[in-house]
MIGUKE-976393 format. One line per field, with one value per residue (C-alpha): residue in three letters; x, y, z. Coordinates in pm, whole numbers, plus 32768, in hexadecimal, padded with zeros to 4 digits. Each point is the difference from the previous one (the first is absolute). Layout:
N
type (ALA | ...) .
east (X | ...) .
north (Y | ...) .
up (Z | ...) .
***
This chain:
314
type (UNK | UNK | UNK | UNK | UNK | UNK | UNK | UNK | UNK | UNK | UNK | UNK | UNK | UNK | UNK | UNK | UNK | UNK | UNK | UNK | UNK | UNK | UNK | UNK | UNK | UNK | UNK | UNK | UNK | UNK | UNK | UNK | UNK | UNK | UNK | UNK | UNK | UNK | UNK | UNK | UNK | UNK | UNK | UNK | UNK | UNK | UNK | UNK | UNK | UNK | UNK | UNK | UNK | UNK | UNK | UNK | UNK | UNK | UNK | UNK | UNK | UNK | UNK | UNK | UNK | UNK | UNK | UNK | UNK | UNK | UNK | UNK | UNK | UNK | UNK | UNK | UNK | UNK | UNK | UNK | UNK | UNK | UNK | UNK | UNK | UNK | UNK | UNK | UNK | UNK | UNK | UNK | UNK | UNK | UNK | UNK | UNK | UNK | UNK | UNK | UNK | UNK | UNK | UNK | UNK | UNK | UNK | UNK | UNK | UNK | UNK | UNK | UNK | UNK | UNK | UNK | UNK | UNK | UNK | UNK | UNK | UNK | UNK | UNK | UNK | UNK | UNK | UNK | UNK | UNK | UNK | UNK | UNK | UNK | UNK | UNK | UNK | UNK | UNK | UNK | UNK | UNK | UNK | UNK | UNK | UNK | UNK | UNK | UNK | UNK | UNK | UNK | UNK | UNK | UNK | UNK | UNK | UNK | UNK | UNK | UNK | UNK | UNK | UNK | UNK | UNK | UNK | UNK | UNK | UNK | UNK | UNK | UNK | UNK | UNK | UNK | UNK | UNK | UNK | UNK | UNK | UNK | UNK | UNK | UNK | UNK | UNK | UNK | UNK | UNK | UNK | UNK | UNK | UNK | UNK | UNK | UNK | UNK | UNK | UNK | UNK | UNK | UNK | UNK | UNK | UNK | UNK | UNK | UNK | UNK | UNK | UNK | UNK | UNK | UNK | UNK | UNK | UNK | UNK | UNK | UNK | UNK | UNK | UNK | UNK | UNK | UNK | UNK | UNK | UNK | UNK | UNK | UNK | UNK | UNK | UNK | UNK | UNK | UNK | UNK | UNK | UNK | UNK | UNK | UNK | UNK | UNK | UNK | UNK | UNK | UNK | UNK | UNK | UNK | UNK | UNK | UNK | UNK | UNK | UNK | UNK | UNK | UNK | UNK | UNK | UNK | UNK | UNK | UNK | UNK | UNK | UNK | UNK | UNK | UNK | UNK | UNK | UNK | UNK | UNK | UNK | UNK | UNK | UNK | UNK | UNK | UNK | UNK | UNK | UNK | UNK | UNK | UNK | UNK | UNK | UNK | UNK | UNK | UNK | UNK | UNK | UNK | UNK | UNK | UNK | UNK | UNK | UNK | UNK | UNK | UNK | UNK | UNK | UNK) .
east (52C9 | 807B | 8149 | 811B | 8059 | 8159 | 7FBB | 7F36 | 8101 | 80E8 | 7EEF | 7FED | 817A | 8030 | 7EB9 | 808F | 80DE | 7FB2 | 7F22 | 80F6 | 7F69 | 7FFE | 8182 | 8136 | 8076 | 8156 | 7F68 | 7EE8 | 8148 | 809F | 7F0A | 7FD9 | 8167 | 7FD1 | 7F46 | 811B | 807A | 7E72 | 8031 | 8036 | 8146 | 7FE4 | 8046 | 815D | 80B1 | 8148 | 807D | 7FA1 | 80D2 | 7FCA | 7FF6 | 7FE6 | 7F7E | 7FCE | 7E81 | 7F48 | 802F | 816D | 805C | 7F45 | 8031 | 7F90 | 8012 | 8030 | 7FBC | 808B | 7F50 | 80B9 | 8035 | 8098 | 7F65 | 7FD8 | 7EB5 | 7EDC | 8011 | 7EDB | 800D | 7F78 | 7F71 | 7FAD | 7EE8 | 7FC0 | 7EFE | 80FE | 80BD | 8050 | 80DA | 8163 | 80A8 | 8047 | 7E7F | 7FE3 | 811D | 7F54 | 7EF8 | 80EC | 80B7 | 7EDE | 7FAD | 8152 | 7FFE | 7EAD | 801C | 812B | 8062 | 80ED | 7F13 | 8095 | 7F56 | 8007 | 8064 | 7F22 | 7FCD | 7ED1 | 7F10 | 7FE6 | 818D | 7FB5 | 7E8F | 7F5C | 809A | 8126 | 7FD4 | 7F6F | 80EC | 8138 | 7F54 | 7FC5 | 8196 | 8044 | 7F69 | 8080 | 8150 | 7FE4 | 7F61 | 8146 | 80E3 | 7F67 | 80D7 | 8122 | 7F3A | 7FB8 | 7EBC | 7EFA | 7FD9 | 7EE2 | 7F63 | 7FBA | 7ED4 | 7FAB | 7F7F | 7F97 | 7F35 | 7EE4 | 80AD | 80FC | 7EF9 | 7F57 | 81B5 | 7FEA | 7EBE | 806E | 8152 | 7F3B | 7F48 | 80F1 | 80D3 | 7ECA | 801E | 8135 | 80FD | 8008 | 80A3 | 7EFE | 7FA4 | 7FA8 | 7F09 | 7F9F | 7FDC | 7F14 | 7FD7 | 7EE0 | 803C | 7F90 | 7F85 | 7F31 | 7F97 | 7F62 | 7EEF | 7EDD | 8066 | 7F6F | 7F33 | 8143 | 8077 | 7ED0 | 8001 | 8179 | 801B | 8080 | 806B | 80AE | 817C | 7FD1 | 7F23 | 7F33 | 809A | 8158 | 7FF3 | 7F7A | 811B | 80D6 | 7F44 | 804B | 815A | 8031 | 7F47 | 806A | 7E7F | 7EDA | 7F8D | 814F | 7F35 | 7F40 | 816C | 7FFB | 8169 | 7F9A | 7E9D | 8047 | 7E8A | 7FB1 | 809D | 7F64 | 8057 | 809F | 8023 | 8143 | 80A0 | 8099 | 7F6E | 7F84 | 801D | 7F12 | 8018 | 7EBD | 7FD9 | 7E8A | 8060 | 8095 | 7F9D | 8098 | 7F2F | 7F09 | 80DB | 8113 | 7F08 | 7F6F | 8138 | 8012 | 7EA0 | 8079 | 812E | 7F19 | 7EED | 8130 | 8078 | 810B | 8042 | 7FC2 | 7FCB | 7F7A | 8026 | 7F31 | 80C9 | 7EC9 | 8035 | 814A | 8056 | 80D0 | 815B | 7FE7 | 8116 | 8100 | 7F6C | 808A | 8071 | 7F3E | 7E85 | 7FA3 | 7F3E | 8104 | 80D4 | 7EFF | 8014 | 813A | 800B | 7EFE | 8099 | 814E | 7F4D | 7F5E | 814D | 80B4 | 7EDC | 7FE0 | 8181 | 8005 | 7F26 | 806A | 7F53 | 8033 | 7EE5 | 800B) .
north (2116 | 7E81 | 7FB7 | 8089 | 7EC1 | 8034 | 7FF7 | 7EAB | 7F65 | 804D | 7F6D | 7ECE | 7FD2 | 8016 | 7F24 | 7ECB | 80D7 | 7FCE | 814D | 80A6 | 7FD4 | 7E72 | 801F | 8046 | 8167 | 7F67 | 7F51 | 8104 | 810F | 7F11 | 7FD7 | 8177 | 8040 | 7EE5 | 80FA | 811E | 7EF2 | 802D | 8164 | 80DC | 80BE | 8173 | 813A | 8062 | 80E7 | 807F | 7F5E | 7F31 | 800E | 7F6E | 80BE | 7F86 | 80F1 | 7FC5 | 7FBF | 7FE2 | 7EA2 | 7FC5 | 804E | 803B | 7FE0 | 80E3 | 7FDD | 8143 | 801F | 8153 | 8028 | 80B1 | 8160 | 8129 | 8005 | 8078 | 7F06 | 7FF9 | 7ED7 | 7ED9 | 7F5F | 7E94 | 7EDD | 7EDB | 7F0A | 7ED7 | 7FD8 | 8090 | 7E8B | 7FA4 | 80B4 | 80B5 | 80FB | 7F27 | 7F8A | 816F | 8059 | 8046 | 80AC | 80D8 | 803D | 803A | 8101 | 809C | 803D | 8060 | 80EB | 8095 | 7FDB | 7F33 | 7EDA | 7F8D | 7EA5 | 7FBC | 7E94 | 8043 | 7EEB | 7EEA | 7F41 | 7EF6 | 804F | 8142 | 807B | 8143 | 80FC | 7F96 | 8043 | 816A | 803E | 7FB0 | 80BB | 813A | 7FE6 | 7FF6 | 80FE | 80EF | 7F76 | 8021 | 8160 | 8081 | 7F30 | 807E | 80E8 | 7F03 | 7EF3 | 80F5 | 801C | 8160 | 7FF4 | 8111 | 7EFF | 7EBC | 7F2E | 7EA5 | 7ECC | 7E9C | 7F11 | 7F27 | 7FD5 | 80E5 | 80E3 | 7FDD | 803E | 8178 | 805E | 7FD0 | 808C | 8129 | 8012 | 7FE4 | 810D | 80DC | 7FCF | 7FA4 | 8147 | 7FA5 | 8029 | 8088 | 7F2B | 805F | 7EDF | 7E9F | 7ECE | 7EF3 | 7EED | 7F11 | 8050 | 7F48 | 810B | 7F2E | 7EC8 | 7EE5 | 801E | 805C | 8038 | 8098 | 7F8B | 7FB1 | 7F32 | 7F12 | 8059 | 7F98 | 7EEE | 7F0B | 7FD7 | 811F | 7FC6 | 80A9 | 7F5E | 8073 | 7E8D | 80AD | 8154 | 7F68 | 7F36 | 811B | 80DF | 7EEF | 7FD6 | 817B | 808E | 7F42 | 803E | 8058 | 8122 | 808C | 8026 | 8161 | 808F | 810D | 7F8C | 7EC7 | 802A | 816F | 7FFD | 803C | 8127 | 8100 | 810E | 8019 | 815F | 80C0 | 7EB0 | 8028 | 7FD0 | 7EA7 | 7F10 | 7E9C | 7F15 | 7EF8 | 7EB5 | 7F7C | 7EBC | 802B | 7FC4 | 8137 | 80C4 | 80B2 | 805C | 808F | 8102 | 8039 | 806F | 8103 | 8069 | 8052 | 80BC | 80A2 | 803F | 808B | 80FA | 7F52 | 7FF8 | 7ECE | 7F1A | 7EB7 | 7F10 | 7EA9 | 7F2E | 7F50 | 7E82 | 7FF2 | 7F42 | 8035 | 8016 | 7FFD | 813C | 7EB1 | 7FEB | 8124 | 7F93 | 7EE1 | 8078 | 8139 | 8091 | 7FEA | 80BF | 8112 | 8032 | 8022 | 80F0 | 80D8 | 7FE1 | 8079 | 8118 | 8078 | 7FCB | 80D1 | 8123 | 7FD0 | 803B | 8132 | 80B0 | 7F85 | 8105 | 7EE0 | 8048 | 80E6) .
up (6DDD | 7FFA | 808F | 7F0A | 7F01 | 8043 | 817C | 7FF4 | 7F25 | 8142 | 80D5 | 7F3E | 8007 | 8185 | 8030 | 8087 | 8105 | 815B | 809B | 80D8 | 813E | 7FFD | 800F | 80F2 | 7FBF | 7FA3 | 7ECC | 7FC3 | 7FDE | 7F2C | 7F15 | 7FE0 | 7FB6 | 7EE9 | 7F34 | 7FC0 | 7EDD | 7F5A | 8008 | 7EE4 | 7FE3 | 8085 | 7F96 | 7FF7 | 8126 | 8017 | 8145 | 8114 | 8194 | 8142 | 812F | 8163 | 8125 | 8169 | 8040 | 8108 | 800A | 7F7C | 7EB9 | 7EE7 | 7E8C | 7EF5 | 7E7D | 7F67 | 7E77 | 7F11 | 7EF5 | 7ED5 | 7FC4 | 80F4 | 814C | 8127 | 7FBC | 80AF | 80FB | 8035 | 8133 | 7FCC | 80C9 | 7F6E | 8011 | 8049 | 8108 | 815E | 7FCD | 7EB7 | 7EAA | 8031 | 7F34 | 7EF3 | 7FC1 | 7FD9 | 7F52 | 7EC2 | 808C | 8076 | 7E9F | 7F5C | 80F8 | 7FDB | 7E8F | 7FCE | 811D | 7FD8 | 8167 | 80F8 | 80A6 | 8158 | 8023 | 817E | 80A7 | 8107 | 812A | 7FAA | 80C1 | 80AE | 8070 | 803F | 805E | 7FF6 | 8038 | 7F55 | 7E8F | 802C | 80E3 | 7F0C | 7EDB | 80DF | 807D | 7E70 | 7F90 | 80D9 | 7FAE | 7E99 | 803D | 80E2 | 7ED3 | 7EFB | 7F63 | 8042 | 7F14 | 7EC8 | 808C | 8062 | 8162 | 7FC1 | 7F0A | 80B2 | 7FCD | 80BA | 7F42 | 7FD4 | 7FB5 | 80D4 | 814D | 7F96 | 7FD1 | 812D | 807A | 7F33 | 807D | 817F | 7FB0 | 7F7B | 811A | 8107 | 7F50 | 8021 | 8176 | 8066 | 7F78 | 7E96 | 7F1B | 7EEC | 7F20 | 7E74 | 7FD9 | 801F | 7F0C | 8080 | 7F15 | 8049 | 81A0 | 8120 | 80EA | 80F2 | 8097 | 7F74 | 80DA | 7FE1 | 7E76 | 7EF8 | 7ED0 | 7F27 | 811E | 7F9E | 7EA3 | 7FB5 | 8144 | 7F0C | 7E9C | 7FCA | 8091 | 8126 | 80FF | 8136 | 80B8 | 7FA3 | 807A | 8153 | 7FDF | 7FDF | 810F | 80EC | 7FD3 | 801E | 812A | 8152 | 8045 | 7F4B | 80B7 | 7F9D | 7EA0 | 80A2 | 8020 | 7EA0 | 7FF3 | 7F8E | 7F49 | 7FAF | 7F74 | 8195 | 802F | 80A1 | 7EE5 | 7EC4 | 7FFE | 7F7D | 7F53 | 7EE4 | 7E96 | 7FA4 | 7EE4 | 803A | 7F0E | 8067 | 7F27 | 7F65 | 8080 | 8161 | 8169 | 8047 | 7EFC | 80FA | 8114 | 7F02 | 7F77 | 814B | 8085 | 7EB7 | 8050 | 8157 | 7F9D | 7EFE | 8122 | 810C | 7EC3 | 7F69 | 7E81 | 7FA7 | 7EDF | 801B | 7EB3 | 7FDF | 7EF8 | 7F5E | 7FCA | 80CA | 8162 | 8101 | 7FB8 | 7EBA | 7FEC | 7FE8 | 7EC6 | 7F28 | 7EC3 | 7FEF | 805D | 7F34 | 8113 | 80FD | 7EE9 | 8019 | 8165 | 8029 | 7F12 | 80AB | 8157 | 7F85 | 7F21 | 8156 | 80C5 | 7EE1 | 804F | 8164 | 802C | 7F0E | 80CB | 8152 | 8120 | 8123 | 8105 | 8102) .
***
């Protein structure tokens, strides 16, 4: 189908803005954190609290959202996006309520490290230290510790597919399931069809994710390593249940579903959802863009199931 009306009314709005890439990552995060105020208001939750941990790296801030009702909840471990350099927890802060309410479930948004300050290994390495914090706090916070799932969204996604991984191999914990929303899972080269298809036009641009790419890895054969382009791993096998959420519109398109069809291929229960008309990011957009109200909606409904029956792999 056509781009989504509501999406190319978006597109027409940010037209004039400079493409990411052709700025200095001060202004280019600037510019991002301009569009919380163009956000719609989220869903309500029933409290909000800072915590600071020691990370790898110093410490490390995490946002953690209650929704209402009784718990012990099931907890969502969350990365955001944007790209391994730009966003915070406040770009994502309604992402994160939203995901909250409709869940049912505590979301621990992690302030992990970004590029170019901090290069790979940094991020994953943060988002791996938090989640086994918030697992070994769990009970502390009002959350499950035996119901944990990671999550995020484009870079953050690639973040809770590596976390998943590493947990696989590196002692855990068990995980119930992962959320990866429009992930980057590899490197822009050689690409894939939607990396030609969506190059331009479409928000997200293949001139910014090399941007990106090159701000995050200290060198590009670091891009082989599966703890950066998870896509390369050498197996999938015995990871934890998978929800990918893969935009029409998106560079990112192909090697989101790919990395589904691998899980799928390795044994994993998976389900892999192409939002028809949409672009990446466009889960800023709920309560403005109809589809991006949709998807959230399913995501949540799957969370809601996936947690309910929570058997964490092996």
């Amino acid at each position: 189908m056509p781009v989504d009306p509501q999406i190319q009314m978006l597109l027409d709005r940010g037209s004039g803005v400079p493409a990411t890439h052709t700025l200095p990552v001060a202004e280019a995060r600037r510019l991002y954190e301009a569009r919380i105020a163009a956000m719609a208001t989220p869903a309500e939750v029933a409290g909000v609290a800072m915590h600071s941990i020691d990370g790898p790296g110093g410490p490390l801030g995490v946002r953690l959202y209650t929704p209402h009702g009784k718990g012990p909840f099931p907890l969502l471990v969350f990365f955001h996006g944007s790209g391994f350099v730009l966003c915070s927890l406040d770009t994502h802060d309604g992402m994160c309520r939203n995901l909250a309410a409709g869940i049912g479930c505590v979301v621990a948004s992690v302030d992990y490290r970004l590029a170019p300050e901090h290069k790979f290994p940094a991020g994953p390495d943060d988002c791996l230290a938090a989640t086994r914090w918030l697992a070994a706090h769990a009970a502390k916070l009002g959350a499950d510790p035996s119901r944990i799932m990671v999550a995020g969204d484009s870079a953050g996604g690639n973040m809770a597919a590596v976390t998943a991984l590493r947990l696989r191999d590196e002692g855990g914990p068990m995980l119930c399931g992962q959320m990866l929303l429009y992930p980057v899972t590899d490197y822009h080269t050689p690409g894939t069809p939607s990396y030609v298809e969506n190059a331009e036009g479409y928000g997200l641009t293949r001139g910014t994710m090399e941007w990106f790419w090159n701000h995050y890895l200290g060198d590009p054969a670091e891009a082989d390593n599966p703890l950066a382009s998870p896509l390369r791993a050498a197996s999938l096998a015995r990871l934890p249940p998978a929800y990918v959420v893969s935009a029409q519109y998106d560079p990112l398109r192909d090697e989101a579903e790919r990395y589904g069809e691998r899980l799928r291929e390795a044994g994993v229960p998976v389900e892999i959802v192409r939002c028809a008309g949409m672009n990446h990011g466009f889960l800023f957009w709920v309560g403005i863009v109809g589809g991006a109200d949709a998807a959230m909606a399913a995501a949540c409904a799957w969370a809601r199931g996936t947690f309910s029956s929570c058997v964490p792999p092996p």
